[in-house]
C-alpha positions in Angstrom: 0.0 0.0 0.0 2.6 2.5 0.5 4.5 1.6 -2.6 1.1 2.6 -4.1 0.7 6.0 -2.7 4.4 6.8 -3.1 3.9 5.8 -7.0 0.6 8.1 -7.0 2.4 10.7 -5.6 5.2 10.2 -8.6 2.4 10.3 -11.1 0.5 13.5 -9.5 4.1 15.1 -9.9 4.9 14.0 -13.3 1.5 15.0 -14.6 0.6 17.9 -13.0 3.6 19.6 -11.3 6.6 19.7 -14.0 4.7 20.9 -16.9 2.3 23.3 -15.2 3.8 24.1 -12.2 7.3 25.2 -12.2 7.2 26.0 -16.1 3.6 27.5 -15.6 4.9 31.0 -17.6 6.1 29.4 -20.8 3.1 27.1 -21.2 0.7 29.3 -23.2 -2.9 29.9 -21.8 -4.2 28.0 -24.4 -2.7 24.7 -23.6 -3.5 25.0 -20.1 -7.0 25.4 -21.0 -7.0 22.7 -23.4 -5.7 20.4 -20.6 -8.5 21.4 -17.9 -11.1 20.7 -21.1 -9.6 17.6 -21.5 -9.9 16.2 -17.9 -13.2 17.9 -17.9 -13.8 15.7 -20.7 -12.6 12.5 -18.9 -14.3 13.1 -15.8 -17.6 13.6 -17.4 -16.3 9.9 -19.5 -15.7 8.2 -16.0 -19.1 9.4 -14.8 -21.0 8.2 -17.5 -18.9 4.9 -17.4 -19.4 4.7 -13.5 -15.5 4.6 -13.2 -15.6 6.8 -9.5 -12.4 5.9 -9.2 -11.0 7.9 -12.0 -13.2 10.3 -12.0 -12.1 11.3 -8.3 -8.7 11.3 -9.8 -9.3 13.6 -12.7 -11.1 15.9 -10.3 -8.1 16.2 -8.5 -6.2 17.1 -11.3 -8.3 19.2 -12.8 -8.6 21.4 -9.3 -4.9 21.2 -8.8 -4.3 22.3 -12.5 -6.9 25.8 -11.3 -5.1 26.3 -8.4 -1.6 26.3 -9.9 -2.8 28.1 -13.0 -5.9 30.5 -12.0 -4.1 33.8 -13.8 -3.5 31.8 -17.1 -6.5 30.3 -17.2 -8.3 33.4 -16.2 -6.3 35.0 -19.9 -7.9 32.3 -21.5 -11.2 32.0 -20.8 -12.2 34.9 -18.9 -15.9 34.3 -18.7 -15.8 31.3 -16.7 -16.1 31.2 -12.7 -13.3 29.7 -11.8 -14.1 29.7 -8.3 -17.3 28.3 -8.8 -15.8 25.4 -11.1 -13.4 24.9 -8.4 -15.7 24.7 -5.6 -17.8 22.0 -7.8 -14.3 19.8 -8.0 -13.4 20.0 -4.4 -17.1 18.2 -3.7 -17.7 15.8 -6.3 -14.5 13.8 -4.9 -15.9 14.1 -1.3 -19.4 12.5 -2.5 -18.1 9.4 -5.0 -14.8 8.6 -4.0 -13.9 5.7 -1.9 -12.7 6.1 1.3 
């Protein structure tokens, strides 16, 4: 089990971290905005698939991606409430994921 969490913990860094976090200002606003659209995509796959599991995961991502990335994404596509959208992926993890 704690192989498993250190290994999660590599993969959340790999994904998420390197190209969006510590390079966050040469990734353009665009490609930031096509990643969160496509684990928005996923997620909504996973739901409709019944896969919690990875759907919890891409939540995380997605809301970690936000976080780490609020002013890009805010150039990009200014009209969306990112706060809102953020709010909405802290919850859905805390009402489908396995504990």
């Amino acid at each position: 089990m704690y192989i498993r969490n250190i290994y999660i913990l590599i993969v959340i860094f790999i994904e998420l971290c390197l190209p969006y976090g510590f390079l966050a200002s040469t990734v353009n606003s665009d490609n930031i905005l096509n990643r969160f659209n496509g684990l928005m995509d996923k997620i909504e796959y996973n739901l409709n698939n019944n896969n919690l599991d990875e759907a919890c995961k891409n939540s995380n991502f997605a809301l970690h991606l936000i976080e780490i990335n609020l002013e890009e994404l805010n150039k990009a596509q200014p009209n969306y409430s990112w706060s809102e959208i953020s709010k909405l992926l802290k919850i859905l993890p805390i009402q489908i994921c396995s504990k």
